[in-house]
N, C-alpha and C positions, 0 to 999 in steps of 0.2 A: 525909146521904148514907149510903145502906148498908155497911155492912162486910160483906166473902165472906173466908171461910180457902183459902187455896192454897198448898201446901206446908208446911205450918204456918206460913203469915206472915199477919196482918190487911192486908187490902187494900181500900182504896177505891174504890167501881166507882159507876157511878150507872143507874137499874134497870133497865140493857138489858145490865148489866155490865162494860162500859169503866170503866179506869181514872179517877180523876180527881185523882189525885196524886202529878203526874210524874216525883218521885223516888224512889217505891215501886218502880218498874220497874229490871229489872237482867238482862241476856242469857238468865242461868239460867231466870227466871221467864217472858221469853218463849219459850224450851226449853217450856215447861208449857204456856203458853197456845196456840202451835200445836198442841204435840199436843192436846189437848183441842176441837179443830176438825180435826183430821186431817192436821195438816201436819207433813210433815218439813225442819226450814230447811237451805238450802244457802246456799252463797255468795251465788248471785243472790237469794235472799230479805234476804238480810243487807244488800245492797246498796239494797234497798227502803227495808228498817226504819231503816237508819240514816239515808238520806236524808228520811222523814219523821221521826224522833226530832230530827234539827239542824235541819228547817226550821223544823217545831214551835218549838223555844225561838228562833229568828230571827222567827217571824211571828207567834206566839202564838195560833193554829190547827192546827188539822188540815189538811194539804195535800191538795186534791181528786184524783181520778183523774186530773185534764187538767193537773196540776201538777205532779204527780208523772212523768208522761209527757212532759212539755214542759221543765221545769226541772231535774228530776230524772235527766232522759237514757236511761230505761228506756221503750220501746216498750208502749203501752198490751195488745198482742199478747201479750206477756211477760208482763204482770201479769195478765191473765186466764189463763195457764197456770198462774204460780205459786198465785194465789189463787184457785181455782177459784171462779163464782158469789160477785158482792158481794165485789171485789178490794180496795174505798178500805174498807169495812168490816172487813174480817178486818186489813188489814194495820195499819190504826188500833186494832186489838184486840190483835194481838199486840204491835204496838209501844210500848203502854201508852198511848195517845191517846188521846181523845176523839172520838166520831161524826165524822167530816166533816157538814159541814155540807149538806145538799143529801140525806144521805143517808137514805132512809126505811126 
């Protein structure tokens, strides 16, 4: 697996650059990885990330769009505002996840 520097930390990403070593992740660094896609977190982003980061170590996946939207309690509506274009993408990036699965 490749290694990227990001903040001066080694990070393991795999070559589409998602994490793939889910205790390298830490709120700070997803601070970095949104902006570096343009995003500023608020609350309701946080509200995303955390609900994929606990499902993640409950399911041992990446939780889809329709899962995140269904189980999650956040209106699919919402997550295309907060994440503009490729919502299960970006927020599986910032939240130090792995691709969802399904996603191309």
């Amino acid at each position: 697996m490749p290694v990227t520097k990001i903040a001066g930390r080694a990070l393991h990403v795999d070559d589409e650059g998602f994490l793939t070593a889910y205790d390298e992740w830490d709120p700070e660094l997803a601070e970095r990885l949104a902006a570096q896609i343009g995003i500023d977190l608020t609350d309701a982003h946080w509200k995303a990330l955390s609900f994929l980061r606990e499902d993640y170590a409950a399911q041992g996946e990446t939780a889809t769009l329709r899962r995140v939207s269904a189980v999650g309690g956040i209106p699919t509506k919402d997550l295309f505002k907060l994440f503009p274009k490729k919502p299960a993408k970006k927020m599986a990036y910032i939240a130090g996840l792995p691709k969802p699965h399904g996603c191309v």
